[in-house]
N, CA and C atoms as a LAMMPS dump frame, in Angstrom:
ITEM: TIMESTEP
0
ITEM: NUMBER OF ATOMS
333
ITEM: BOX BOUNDS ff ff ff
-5.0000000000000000e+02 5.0000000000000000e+02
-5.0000000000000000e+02 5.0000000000000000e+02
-5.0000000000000000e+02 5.0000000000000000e+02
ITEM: ATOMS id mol type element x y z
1 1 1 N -10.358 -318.952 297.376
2 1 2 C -9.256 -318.079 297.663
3 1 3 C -9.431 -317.569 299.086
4 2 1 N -8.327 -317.621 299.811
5 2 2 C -8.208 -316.815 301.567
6 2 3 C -7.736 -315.497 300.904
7 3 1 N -8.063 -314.615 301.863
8 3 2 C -7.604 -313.683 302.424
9 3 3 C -7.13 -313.37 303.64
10 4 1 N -6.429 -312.34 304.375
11 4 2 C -5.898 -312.683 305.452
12 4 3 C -6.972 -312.043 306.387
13 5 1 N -6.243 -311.892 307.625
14 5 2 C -7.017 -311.315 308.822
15 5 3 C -7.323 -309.769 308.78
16 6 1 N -8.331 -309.359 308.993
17 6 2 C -8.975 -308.087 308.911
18 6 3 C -9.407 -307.723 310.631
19 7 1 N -9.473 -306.657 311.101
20 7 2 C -10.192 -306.041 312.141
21 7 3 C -11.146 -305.279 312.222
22 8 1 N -12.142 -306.223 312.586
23 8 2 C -14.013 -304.878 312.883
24 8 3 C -13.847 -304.573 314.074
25 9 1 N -14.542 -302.92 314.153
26 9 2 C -14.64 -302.541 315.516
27 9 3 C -16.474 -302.027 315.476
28 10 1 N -16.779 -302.286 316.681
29 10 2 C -18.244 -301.831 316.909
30 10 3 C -18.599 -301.221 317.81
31 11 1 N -19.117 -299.815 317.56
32 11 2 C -19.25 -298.961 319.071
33 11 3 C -20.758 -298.854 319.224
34 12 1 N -21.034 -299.587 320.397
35 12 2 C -22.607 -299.798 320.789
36 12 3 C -22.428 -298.726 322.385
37 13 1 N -23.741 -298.235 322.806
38 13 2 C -23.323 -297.058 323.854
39 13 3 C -23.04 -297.813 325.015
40 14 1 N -21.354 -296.874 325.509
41 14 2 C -20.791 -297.074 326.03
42 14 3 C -19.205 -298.046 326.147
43 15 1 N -19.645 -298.726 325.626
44 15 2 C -18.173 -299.747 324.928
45 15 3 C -18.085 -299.794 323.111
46 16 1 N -16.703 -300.278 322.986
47 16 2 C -16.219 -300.799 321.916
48 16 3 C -15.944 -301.936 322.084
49 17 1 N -16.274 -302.547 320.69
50 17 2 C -15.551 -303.912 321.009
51 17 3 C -15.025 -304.32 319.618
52 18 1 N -13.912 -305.133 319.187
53 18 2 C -13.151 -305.284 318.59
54 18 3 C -13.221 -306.608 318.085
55 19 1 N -13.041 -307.283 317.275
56 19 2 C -12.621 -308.635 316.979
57 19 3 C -12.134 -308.524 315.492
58 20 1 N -11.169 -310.171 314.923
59 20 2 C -10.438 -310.455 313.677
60 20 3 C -11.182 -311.224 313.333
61 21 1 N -10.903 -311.498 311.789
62 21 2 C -11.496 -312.486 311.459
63 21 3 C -10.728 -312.609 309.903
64 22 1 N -11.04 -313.634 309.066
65 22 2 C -10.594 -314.076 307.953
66 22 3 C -11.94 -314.32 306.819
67 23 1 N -11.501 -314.129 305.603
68 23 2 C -12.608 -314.358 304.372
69 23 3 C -11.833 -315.124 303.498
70 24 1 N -12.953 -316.119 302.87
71 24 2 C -12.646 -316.936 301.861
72 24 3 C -14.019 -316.92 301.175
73 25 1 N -13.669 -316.981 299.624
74 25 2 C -14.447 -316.669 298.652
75 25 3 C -14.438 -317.94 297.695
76 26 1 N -15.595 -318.163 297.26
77 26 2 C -15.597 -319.572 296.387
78 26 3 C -16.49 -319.093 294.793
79 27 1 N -15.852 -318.77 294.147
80 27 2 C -16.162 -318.397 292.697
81 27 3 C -15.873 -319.67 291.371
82 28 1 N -17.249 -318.915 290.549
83 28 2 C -16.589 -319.843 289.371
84 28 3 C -16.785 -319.198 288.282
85 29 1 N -16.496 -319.052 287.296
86 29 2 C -16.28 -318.504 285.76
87 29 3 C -15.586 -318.552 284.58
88 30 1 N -15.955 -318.013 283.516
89 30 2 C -15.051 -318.243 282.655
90 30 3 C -13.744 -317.298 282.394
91 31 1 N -12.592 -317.846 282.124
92 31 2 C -11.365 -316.925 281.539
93 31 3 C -11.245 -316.563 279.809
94 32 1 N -11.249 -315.837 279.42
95 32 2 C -10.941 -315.191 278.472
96 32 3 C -8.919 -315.205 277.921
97 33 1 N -8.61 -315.556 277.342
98 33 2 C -7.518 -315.083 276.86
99 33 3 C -7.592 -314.806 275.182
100 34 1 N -6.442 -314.021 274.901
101 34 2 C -6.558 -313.35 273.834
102 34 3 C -5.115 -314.298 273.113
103 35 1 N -4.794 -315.292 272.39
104 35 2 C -3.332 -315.913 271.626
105 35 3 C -3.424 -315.021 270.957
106 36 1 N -2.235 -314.312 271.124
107 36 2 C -0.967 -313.463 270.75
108 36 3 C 0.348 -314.672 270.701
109 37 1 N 1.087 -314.006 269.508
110 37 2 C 2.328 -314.872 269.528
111 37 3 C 2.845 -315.362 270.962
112 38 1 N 3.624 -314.229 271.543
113 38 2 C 4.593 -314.611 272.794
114 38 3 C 3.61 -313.995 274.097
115 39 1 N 2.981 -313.201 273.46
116 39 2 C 1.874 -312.532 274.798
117 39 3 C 0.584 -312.595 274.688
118 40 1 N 0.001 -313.109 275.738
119 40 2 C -1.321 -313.641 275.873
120 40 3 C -1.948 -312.814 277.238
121 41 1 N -2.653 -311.772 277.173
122 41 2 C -3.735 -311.127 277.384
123 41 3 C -4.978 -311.901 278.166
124 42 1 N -5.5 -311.725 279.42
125 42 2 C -6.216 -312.613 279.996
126 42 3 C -7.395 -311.772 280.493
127 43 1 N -8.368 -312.093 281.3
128 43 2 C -9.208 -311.752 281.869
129 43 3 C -10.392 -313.11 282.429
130 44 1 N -10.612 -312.804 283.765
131 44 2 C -11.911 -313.19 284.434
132 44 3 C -12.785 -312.521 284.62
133 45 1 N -14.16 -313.434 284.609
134 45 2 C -15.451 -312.926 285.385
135 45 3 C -15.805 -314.06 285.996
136 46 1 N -15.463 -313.912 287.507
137 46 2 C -15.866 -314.741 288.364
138 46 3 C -17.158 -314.494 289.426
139 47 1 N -17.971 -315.337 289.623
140 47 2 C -19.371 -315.062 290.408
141 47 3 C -19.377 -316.219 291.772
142 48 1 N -19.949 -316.391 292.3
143 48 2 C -20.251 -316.503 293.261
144 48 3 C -20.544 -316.058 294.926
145 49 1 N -19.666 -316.728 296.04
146 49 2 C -20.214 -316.551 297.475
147 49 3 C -18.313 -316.197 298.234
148 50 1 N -19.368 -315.764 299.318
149 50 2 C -18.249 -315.545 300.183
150 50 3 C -18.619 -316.151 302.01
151 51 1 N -16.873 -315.869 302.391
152 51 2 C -17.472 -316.172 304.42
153 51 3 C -16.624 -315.527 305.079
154 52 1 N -17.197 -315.028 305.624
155 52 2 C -16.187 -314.664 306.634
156 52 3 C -16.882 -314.864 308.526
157 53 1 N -15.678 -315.393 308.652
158 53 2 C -15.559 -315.555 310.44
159 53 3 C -15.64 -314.679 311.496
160 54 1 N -15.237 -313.21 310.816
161 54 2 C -15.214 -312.267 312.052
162 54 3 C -16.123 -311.377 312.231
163 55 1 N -17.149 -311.726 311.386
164 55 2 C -18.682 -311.093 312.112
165 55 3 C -19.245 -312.103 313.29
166 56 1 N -19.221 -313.546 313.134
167 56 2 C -19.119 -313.947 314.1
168 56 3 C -18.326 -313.828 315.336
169 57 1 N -16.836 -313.531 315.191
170 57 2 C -16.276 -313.278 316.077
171 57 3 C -16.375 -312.032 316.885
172 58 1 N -17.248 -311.282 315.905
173 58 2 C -17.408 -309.672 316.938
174 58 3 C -18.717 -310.287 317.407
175 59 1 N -19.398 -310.616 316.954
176 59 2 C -20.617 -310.876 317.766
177 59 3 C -20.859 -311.417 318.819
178 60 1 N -19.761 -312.8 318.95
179 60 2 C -19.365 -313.655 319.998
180 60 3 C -18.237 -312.367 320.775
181 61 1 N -17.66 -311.417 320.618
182 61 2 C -17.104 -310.393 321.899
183 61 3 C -18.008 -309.504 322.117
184 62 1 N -19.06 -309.097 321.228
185 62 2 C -20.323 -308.316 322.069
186 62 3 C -20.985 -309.15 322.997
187 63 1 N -21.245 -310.23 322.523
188 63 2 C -21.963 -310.85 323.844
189 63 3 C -21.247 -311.484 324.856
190 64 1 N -19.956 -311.615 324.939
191 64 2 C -19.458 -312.106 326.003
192 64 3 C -18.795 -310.744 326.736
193 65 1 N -18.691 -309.413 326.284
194 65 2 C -19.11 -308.382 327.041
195 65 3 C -20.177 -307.76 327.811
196 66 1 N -21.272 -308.465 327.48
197 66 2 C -22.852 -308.558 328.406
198 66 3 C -23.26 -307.183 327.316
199 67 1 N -22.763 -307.272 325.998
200 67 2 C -23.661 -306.452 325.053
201 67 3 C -24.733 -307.209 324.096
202 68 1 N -25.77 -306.861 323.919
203 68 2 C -26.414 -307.286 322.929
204 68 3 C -26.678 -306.821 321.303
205 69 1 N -27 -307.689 320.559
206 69 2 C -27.036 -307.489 318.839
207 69 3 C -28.148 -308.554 319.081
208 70 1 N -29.047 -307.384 317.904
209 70 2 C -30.28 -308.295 317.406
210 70 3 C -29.672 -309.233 315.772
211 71 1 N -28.497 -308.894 314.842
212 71 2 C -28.599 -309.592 313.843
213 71 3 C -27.898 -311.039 314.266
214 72 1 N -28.251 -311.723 313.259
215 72 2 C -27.313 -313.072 312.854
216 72 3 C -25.984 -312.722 312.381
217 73 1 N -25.465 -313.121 312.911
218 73 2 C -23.536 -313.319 312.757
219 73 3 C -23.186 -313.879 311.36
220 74 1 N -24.095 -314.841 310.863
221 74 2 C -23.429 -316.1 309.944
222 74 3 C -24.256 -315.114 308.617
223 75 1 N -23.383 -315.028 307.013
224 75 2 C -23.516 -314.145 306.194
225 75 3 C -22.962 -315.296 305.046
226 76 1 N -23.587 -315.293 304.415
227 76 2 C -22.897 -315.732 303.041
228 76 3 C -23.606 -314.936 301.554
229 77 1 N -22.508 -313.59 301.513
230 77 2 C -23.493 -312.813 300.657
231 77 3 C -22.538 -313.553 298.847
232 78 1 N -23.425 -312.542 298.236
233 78 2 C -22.988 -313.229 296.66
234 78 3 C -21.453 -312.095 296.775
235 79 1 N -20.306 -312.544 295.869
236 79 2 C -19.208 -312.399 295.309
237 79 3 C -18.853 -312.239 294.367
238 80 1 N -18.216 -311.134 293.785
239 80 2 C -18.129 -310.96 292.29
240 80 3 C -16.636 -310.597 292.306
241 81 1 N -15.783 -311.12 290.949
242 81 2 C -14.46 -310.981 291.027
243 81 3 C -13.653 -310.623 289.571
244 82 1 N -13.449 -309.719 289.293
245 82 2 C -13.008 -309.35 288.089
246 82 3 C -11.587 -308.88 287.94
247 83 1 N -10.586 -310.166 287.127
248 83 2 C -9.754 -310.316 286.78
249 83 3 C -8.894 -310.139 285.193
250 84 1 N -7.831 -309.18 285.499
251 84 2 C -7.101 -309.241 284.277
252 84 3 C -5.526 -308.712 284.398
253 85 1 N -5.063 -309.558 283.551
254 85 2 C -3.281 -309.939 283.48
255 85 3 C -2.815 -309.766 282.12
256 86 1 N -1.419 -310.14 282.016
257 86 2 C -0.628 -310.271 280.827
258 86 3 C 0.378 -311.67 281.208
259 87 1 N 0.553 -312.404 280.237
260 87 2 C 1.254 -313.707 280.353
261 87 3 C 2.331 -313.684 279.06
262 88 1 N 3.726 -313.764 279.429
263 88 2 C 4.891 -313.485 278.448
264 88 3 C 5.423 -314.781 278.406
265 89 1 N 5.182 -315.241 277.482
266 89 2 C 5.694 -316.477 277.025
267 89 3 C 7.207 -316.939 276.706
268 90 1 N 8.33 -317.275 277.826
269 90 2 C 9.843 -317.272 278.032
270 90 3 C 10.092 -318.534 276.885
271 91 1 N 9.39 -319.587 276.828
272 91 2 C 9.527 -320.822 276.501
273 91 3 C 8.739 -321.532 276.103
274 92 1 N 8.843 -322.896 275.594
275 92 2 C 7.463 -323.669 275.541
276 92 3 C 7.155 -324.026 277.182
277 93 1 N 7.704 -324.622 278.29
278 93 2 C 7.409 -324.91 279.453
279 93 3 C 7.413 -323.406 280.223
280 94 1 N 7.739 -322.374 279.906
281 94 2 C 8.057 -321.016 281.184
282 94 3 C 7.448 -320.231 280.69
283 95 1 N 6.697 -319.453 281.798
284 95 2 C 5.876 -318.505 281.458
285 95 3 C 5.997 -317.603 282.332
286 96 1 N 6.053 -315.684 282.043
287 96 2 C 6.4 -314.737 283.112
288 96 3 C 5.174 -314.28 282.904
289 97 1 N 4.416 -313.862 284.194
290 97 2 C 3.061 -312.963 284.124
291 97 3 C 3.841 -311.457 285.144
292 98 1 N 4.317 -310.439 284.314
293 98 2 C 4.308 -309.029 285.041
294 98 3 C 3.413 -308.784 285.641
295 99 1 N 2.157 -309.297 285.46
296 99 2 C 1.061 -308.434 286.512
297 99 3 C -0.063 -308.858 286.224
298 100 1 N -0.91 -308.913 287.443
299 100 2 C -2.255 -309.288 287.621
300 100 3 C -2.82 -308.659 288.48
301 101 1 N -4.034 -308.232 287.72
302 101 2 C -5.346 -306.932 288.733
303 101 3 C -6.351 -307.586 289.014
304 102 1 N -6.746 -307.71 290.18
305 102 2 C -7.955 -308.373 290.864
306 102 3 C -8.844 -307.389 291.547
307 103 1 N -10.329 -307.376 291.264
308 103 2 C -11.307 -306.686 292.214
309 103 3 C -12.425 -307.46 292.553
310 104 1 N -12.198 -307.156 293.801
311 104 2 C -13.371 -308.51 294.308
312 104 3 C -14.138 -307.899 294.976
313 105 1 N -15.45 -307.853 294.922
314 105 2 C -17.185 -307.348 295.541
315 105 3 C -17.732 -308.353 296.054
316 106 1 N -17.969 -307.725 297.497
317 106 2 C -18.693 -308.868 298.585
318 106 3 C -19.646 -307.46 298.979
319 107 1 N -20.764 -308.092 299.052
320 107 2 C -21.938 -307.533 299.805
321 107 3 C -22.48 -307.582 301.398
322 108 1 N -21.512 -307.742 302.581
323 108 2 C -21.75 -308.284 303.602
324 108 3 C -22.377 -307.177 304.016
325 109 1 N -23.483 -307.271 305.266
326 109 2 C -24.105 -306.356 306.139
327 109 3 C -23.151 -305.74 307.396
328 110 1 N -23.59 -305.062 307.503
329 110 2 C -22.941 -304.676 308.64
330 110 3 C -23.564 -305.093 310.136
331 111 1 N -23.151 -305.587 311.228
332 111 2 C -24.037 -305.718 312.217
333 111 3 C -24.585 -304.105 312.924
């Protein structure tokens, strides 16, 4: 799954510096549903990893500002994602889902 573009800012003495970046998360787990006649009740527990680009990308504008960082840029912390919906059954082929709640836990460091 992507997510979109986010903005870090980092104030080291004397400057700020700014950069974007994007996360994508790669999970796997099992789904749960509950058969109910016409409504079916769902839930995930999804585990795995994540990435994101714009710790690198702030790191690469601290140093091309003539700032320095002692960490590593590149992060792939663990990911946890916990999912649950409702699915209303229109038809045998159509299906309406009113709503779906997602919370997703990434552990990244901070530089």
């Amino acid at each position: 799954m992507g997510y979109g573009s986010t903005t870090w800012t980092r104030t080291l003495p004397g400057h700020t510096f700014t950069a974007s970046g994007n996360m994508v998360t790669y999970l796997f787990g099992p789904v749960f549903r509950i058969p109910i006649w016409r409504v079916k009740p769902f839930g995930e527990a999804l585990f795995g990893g994540s990435y994101t680009n714009g710790y690198v990308n702030l790191h690469n504008a601290i140093e091309a500002g003539e700032g320095t960082i002692s960490r590593t840029p590149t992060q792939h912390p663990f990911t946890l994602a916990a999912v649950g919906g409702l699915d209303i059954r229109i038809s045998s082929h159509v299906t309406f889902r009113p709503g779906e709640f997602d919370y997703v836990l990434s552990r990244y460091t901070n530089l």
